[in-house]
DRENDO-1510 file (C-alpha; in Angstrom, 1 decimal, always signed):
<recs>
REC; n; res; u; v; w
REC; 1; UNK; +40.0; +21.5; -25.7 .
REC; 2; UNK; +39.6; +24.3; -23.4 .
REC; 3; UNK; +40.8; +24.5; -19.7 .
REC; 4; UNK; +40.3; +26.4; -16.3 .
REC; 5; UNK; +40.8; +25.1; -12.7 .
REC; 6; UNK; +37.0; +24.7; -11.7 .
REC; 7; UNK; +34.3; +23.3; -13.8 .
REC; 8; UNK; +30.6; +23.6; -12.0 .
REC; 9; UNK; +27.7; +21.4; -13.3 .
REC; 10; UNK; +24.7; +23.3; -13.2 .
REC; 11; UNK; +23.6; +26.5; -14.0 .
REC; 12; UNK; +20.5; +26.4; -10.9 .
REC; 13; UNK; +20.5; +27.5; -7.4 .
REC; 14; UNK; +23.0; +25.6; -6.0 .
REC; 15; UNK; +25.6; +26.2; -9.3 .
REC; 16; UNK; +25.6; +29.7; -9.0 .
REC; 17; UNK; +26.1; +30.1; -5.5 .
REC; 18; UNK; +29.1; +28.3; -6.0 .
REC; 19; UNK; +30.4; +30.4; -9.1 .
REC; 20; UNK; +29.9; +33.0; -6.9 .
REC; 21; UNK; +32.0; +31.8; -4.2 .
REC; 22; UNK; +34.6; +30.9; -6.5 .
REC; 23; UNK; +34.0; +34.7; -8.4 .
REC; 24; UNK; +34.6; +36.0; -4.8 .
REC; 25; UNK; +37.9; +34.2; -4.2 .
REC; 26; UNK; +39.5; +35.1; -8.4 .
REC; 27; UNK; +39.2; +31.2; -9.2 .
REC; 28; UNK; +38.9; +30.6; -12.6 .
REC; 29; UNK; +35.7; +28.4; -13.6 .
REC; 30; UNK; +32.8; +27.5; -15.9 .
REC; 31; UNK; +29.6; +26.6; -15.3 .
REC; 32; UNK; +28.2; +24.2; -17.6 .
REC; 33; UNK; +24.6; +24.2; -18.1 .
REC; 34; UNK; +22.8; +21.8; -20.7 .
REC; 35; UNK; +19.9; +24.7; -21.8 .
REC; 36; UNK; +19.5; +28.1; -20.0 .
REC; 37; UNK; +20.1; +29.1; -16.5 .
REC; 38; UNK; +17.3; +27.8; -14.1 .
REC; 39; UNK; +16.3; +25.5; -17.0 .
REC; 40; UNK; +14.5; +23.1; -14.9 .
REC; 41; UNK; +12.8; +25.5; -13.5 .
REC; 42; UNK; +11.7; +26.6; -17.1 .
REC; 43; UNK; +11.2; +23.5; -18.7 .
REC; 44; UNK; +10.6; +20.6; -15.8 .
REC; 45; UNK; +7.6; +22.1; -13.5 .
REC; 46; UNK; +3.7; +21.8; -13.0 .
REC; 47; UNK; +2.1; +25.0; -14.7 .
REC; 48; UNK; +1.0; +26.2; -11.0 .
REC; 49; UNK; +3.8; +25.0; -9.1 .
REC; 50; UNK; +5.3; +27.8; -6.6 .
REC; 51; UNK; +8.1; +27.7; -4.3 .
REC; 52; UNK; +6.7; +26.0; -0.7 .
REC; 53; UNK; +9.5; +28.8; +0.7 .
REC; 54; UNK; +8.5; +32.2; +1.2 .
REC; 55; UNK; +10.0; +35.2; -0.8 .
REC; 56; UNK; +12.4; +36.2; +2.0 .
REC; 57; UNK; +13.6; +32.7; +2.5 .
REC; 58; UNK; +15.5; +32.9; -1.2 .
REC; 59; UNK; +19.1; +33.7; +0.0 .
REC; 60; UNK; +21.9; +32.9; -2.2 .
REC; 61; UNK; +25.4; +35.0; -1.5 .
REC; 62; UNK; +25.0; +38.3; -1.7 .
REC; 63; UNK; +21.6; +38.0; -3.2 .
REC; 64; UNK; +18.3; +38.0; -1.7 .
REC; 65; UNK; +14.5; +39.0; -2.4 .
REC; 66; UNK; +13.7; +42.6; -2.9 .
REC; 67; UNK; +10.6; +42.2; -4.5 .
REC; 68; UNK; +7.0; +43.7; -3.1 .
REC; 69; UNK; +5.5; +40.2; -1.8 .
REC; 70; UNK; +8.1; +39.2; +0.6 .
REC; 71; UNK; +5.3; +37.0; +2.1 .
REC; 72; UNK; +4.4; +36.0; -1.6 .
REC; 73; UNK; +5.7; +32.4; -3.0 .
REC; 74; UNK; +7.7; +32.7; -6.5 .
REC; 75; UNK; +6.2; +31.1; -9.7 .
REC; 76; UNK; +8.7; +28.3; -11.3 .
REC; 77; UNK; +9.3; +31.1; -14.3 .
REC; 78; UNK; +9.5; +34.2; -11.0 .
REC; 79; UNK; +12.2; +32.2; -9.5 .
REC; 80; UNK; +13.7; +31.4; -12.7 .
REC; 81; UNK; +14.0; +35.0; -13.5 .
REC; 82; UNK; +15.2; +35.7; -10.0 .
REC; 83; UNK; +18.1; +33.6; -10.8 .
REC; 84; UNK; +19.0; +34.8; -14.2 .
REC; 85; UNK; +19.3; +38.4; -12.9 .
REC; 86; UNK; +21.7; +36.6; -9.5 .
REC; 87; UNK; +24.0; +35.1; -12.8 .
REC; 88; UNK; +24.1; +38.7; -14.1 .
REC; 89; UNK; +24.9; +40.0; -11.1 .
REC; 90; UNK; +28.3; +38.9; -10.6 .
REC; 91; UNK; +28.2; +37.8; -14.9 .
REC; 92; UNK; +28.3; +34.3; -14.0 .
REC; 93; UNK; +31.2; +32.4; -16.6 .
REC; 94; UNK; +28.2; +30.4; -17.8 .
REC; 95; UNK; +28.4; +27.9; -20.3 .
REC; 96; UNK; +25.0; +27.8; -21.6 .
REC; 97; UNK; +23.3; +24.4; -24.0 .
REC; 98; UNK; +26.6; +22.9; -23.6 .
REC; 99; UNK; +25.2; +18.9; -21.9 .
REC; 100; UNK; +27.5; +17.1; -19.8 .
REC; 101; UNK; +28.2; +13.9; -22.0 .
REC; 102; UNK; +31.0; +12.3; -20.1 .
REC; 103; UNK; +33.1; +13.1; -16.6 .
REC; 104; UNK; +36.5; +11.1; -16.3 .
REC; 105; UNK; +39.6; +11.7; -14.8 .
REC; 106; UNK; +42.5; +12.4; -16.1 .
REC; 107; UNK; +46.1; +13.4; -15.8 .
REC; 108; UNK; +45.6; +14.6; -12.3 .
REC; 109; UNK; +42.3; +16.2; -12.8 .
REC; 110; UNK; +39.8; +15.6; -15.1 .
REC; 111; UNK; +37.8; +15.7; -18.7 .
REC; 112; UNK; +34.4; +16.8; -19.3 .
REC; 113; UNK; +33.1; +16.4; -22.5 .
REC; 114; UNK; +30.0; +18.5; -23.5 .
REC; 115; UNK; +27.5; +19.1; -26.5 .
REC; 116; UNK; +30.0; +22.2; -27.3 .
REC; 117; UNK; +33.5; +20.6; -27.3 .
REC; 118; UNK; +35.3; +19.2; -24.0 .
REC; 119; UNK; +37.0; +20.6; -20.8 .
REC; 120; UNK; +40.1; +20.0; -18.4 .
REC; 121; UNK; +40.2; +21.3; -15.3 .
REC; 122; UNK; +41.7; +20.2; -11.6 .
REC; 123; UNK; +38.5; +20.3; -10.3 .
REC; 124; UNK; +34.6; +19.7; -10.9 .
REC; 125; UNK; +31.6; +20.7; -8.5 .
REC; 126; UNK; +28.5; +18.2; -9.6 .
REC; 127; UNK; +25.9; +20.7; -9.0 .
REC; 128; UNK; +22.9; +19.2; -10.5 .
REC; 129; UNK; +20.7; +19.1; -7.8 .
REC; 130; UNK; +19.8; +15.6; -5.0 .
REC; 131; UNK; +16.4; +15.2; -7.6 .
REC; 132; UNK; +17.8; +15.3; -10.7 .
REC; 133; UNK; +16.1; +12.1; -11.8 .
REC; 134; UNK; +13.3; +11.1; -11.1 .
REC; 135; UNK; +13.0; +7.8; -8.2 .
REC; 136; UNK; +10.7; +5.2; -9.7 .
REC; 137; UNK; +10.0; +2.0; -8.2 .
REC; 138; UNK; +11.4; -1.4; -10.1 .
REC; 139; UNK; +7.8; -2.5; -10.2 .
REC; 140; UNK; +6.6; +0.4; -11.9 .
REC; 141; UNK; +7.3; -1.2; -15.6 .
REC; 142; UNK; +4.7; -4.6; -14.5 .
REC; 143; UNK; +1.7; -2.1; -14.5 .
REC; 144; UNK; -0.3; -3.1; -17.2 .
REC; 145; UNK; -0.6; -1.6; -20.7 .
REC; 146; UNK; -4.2; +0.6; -19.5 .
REC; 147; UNK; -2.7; +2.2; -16.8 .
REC; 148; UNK; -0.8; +5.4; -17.9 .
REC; 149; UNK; +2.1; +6.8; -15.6 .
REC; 150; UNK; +4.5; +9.5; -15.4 .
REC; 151; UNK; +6.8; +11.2; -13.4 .
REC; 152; UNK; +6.3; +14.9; -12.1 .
REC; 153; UNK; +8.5; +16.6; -14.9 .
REC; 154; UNK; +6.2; +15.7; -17.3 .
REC; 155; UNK; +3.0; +16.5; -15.5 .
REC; 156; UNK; +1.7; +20.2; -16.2 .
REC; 157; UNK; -1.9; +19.9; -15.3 .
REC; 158; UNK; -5.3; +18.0; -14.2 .
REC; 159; UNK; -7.0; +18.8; -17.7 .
REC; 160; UNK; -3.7; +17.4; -19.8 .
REC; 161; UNK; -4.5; +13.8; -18.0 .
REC; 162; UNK; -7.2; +10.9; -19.6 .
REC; 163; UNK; -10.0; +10.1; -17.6 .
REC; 164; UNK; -9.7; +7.9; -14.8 .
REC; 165; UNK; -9.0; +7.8; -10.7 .
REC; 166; UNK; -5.0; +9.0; -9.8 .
REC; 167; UNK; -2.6; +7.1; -7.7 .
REC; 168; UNK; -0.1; +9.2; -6.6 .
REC; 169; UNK; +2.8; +7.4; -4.9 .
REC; 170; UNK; +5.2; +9.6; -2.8 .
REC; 171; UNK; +4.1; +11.7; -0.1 .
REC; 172; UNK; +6.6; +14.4; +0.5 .
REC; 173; UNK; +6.0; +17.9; -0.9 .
REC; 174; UNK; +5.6; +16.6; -4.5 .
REC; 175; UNK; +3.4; +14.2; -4.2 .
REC; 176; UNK; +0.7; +16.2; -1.4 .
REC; 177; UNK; +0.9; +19.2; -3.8 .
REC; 178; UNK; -0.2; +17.0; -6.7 .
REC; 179; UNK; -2.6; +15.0; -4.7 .
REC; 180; UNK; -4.2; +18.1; -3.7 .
REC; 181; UNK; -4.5; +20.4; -7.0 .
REC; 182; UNK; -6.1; +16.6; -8.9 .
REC; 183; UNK; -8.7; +16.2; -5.6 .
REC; 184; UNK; -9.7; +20.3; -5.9 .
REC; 185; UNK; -9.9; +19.6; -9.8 .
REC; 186; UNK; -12.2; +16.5; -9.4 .
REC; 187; UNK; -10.1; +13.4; -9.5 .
REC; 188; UNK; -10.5; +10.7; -7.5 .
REC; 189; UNK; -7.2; +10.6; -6.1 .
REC; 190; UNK; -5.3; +7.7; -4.1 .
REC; 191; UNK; -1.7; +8.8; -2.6 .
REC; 192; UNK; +0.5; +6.2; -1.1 .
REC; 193; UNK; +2.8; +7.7; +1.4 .
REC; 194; UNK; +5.6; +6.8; +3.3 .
REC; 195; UNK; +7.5; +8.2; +5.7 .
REC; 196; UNK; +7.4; +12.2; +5.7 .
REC; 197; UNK; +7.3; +15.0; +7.7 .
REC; 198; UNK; +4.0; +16.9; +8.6 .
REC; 199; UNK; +4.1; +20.8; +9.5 .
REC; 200; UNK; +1.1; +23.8; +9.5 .
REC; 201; UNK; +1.7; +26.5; +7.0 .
REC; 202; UNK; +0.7; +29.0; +9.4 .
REC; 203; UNK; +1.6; +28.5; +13.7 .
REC; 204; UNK; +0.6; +31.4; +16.2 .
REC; 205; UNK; -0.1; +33.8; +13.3 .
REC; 206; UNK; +3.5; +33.5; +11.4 .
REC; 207; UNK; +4.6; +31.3; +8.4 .
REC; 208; UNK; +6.2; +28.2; +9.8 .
REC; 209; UNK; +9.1; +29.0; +7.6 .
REC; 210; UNK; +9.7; +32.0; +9.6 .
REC; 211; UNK; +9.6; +30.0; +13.2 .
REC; 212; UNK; +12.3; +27.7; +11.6 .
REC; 213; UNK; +14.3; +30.3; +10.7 .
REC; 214; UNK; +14.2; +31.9; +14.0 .
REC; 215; UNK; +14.5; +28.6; +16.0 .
REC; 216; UNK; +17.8; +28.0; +14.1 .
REC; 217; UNK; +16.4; +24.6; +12.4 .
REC; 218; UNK; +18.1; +25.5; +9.4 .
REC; 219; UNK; +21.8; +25.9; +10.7 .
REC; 220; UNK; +21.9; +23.0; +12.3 .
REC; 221; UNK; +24.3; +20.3; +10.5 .
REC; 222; UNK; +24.2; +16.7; +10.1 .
REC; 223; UNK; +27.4; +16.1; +12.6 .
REC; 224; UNK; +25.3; +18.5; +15.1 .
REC; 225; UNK; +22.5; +15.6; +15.2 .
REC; 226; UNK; +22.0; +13.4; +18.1 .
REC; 227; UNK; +20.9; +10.1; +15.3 .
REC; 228; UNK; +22.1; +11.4; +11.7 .
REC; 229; UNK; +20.4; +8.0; +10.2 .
REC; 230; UNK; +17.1; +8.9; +11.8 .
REC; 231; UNK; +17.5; +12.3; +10.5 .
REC; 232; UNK; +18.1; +11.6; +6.7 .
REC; 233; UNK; +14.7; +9.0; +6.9 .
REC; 234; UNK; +12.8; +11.7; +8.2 .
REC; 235; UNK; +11.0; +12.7; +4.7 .
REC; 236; UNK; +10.3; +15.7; +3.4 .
REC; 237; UNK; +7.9; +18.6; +4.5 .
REC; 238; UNK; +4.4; +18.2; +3.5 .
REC; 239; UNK; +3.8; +21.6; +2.4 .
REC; 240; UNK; +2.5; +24.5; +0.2 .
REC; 241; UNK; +3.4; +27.8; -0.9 .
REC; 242; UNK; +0.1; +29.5; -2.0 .
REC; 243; UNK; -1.7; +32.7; -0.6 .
REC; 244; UNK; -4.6; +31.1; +1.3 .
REC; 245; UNK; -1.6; +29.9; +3.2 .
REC; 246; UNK; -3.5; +26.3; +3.2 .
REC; 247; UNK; -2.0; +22.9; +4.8 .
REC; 248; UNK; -1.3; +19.5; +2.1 .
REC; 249; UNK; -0.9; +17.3; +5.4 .
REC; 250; UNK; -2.6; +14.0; +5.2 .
REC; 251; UNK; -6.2; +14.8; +7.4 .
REC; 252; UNK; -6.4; +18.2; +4.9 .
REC; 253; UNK; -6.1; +16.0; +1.7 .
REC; 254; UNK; -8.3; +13.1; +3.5 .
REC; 255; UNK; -10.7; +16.3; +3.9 .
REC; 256; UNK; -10.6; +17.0; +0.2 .
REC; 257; UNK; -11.5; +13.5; -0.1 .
REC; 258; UNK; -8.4; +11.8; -1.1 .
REC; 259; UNK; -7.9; +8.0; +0.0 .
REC; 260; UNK; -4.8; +7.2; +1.6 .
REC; 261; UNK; -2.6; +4.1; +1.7 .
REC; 262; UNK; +0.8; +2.8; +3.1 .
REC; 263; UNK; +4.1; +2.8; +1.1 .
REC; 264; UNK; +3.5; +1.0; -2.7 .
REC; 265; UNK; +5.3; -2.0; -2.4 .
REC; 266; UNK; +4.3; -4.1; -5.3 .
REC; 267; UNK; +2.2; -5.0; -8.3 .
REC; 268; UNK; +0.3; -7.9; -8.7 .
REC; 269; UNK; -1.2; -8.4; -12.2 .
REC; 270; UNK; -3.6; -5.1; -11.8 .
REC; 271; UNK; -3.3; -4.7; -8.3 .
REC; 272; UNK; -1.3; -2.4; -6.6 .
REC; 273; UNK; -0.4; -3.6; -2.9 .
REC; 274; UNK; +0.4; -1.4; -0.2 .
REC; 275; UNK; +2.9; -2.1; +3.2 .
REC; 276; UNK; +0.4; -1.8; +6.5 .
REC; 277; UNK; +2.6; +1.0; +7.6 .
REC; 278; UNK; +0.1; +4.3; +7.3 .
REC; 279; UNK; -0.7; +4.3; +11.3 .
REC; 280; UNK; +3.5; +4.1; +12.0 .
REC; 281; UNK; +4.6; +6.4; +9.2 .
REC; 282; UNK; +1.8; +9.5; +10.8 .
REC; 283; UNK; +2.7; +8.5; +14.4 .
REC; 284; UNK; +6.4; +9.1; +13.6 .
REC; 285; UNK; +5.5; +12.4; +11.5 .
REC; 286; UNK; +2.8; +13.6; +14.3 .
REC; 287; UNK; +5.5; +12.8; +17.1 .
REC; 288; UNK; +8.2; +14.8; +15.1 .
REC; 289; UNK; +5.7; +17.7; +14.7 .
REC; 290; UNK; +4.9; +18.0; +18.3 .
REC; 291; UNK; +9.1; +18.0; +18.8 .
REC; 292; UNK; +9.1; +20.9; +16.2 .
REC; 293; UNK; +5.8; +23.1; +17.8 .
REC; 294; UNK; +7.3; +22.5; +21.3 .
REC; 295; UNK; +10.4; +24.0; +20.4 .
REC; 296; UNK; +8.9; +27.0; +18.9 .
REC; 297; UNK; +7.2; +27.2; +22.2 .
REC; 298; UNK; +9.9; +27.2; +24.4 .
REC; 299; UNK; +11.5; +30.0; +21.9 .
REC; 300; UNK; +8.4; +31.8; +22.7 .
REC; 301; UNK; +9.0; +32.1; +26.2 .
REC; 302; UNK; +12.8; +32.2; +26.2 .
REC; 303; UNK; +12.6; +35.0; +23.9 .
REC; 304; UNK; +9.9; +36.8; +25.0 .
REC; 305; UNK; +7.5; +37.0; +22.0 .
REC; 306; UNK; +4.1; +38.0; +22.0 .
REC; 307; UNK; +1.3; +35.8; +20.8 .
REC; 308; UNK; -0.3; +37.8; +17.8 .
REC; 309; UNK; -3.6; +38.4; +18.2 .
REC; 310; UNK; -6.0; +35.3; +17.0 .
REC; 311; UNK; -3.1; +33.1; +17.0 .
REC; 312; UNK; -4.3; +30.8; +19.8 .
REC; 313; UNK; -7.6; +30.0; +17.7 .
REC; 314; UNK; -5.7; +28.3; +15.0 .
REC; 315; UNK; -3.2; +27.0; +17.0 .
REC; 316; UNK; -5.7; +25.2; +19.2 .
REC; 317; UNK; -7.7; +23.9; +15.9 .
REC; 318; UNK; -4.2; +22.5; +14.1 .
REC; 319; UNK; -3.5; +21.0; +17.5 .
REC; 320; UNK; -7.2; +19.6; +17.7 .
REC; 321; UNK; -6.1; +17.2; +13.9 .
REC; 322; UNK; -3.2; +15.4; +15.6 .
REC; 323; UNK; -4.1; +11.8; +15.8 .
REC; 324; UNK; -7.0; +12.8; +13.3 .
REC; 325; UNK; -6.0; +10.2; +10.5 .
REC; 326; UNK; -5.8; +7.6; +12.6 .
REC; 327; UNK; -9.2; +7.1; +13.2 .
REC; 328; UNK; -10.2; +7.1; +10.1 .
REC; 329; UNK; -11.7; +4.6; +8.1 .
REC; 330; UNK; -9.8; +4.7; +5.4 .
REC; 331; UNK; -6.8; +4.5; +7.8 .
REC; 332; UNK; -8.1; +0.9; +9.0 .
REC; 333; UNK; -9.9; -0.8; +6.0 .
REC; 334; UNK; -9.1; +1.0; +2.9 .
REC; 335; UNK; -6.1; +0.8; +1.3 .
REC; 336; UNK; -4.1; -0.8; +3.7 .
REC; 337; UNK; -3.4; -4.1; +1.7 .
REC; 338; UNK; -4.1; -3.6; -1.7 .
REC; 339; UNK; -6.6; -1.9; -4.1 .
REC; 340; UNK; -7.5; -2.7; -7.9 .
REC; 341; UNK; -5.9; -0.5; -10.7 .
REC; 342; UNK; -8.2; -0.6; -13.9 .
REC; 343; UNK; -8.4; +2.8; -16.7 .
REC; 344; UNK; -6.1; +4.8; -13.9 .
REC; 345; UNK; -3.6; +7.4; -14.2 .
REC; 346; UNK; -0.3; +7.1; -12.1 .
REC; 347; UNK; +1.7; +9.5; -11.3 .
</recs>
């Protein structure tokens, strides 16, 4: 059995910022990764999939993007590669194809036993990531025997799915992205959404990214919130990362012809039934988004920033779709309540 006083689980983003950290301060570690650093990344991703973050936004400890796109969005295999070379940096004490079978404590610390042989250490950092598996409703295993489903890990691309319409239930950045590559490949596509949180790509000619990065949205904490409950139900951002810089909120998927519905909340035989909830869950999301762009505004002034050129244009047409869903059709008599499930694909 082998021992050292930190044992990280997790050889991704979030694992390697911590061996760094412990590098930094001469703590002895390993980091235990079941295949090869960034192996999700490798292994578990759509074939287009790209970082919704811009290049510059990839900051890990002493790390960051020096690439010539710093505008660009990484591939799944670019970002894989950028963290490989942030383990060689420091020669991250990785542990590679060595699985986590078993975490127990022990004598004061505890025992991790792995496909390699087993560990003791004082401490262990579960590094694995908040999506590590996959968050499928109880229902899911009533749908009948025609309808085919699977999670996003094991979805790689339109043409690798049978015929048939695609539900896609989940509308945070997952599910939007994968609504909108099936709809631009010819699918008939239903998403059910929830709530979420809706944001433009672009605002007054920069990469929203950049406006919540400057408005200092990201170093805010969760005791510095006024409702911390509210905040954790929010959802997450509806967004993107490609080069046309183009928007996956609900009215620009309902533009591409995708139907939308209310949260999935049960199966009946082969209908799926959907809460009445769409019209609450894009009023909270378009009220949150007008907090967000009115903040940015204010920033504007109190900082003094000029409007690039051309920006009021787009800002005036994003501002133009708020309140767009709601009077849509589909919105009021299409998938409200429930909707027939036949040869379909869910995902």
């Amino acid at each position: 059995m082998s021992t050292t006083h930190t044992i990280v689980i997790g050889a991704g983003q979030a694992g390697l910022a911590t061996s760094h950290c412990l590098t930094e301060a001469s703590v002895d570690h390993v980091v235990l990764e079941r295949g090869r650093v960034a192996d999700r990344w490798l292994g578990q991703t759509w074939e287009s999939l790209r970082l919704l973050t811009p290049n510059w936004a990839s900051r890990l400890p002493d790390w960051s993007y020096q690439g010539p796109q710093p505008d660009g969005f990484m591939t799944a295999a670019e970002f894989a590669g950028y963290l490989t070379g942030y383990a060689g940096s420091f020669d991250a004490p990785v542990e590679e194809h060595s699985g986590v079978r078993s975490l127990r404590r022990s004598d004061g610390g505890f025992t991790v036993d792995t496909d390699r042989g087993s560990w003791r250490a004082a401490n262990v950092v579960i590094a694995t990531g908040w999506c590590d598996k996959p968050r499928v409703p109880e229902f899911a295993h009533r749908l009948p025997a025609g309808v085919a489903q699977m999670t996003p890990d094991a979805y790689r691309s339109p043409d690798e799915l049978p015929p048939g319409r695609v539900l896609v239930v989940g509308g945070s950045a997952t599910g939007v992205q994968l609504a909108d590559e099936l709809a631009r490949a010819g699918r008939e596509v239903i998403l059910s959404a929830g709530n979420h949180s809706r944001l433009p790509r672009r605002y007054r000619g920069m990469d929203i990214w950049w406006w919540l990065d400057q408005t200092g949205t990201f170093a805010v904490t969760i005791d510095e919130v006024s409702d911390p409950a509210r905040a954790r139900a929010e959802g997450a951002l509806q967004l993107i990362g490609r080069e046309d810089h183009r928007d996956v909120d609900l009215p620009a998927l309902q533009r591409l012809g995708v139907r939308l519905a209310g949260r999935m909340v049960d199966l009946d035989g082969n209908r799926a039934r959907f809460a009445p909830d769409l019209r609450t869950s894009t009023d909270a999301a378009d009220a949150r988004l007008a907090r967000v762009l009115a903040r940015i505004d204010d920033h504007i002034v109190r900082s003094g920033l000029a409007h690039p050129r051309g920006a009021d244009a787009d800002v005036t047409r994003f501002l133009a779709q708020l309140g767009q869903i709601h009077r849509s059709k589909v919105t009021h008599s299409g998938l409200d309540a429930a909707d027939e499930l036949r040869e379909d694909r869910v995902h």
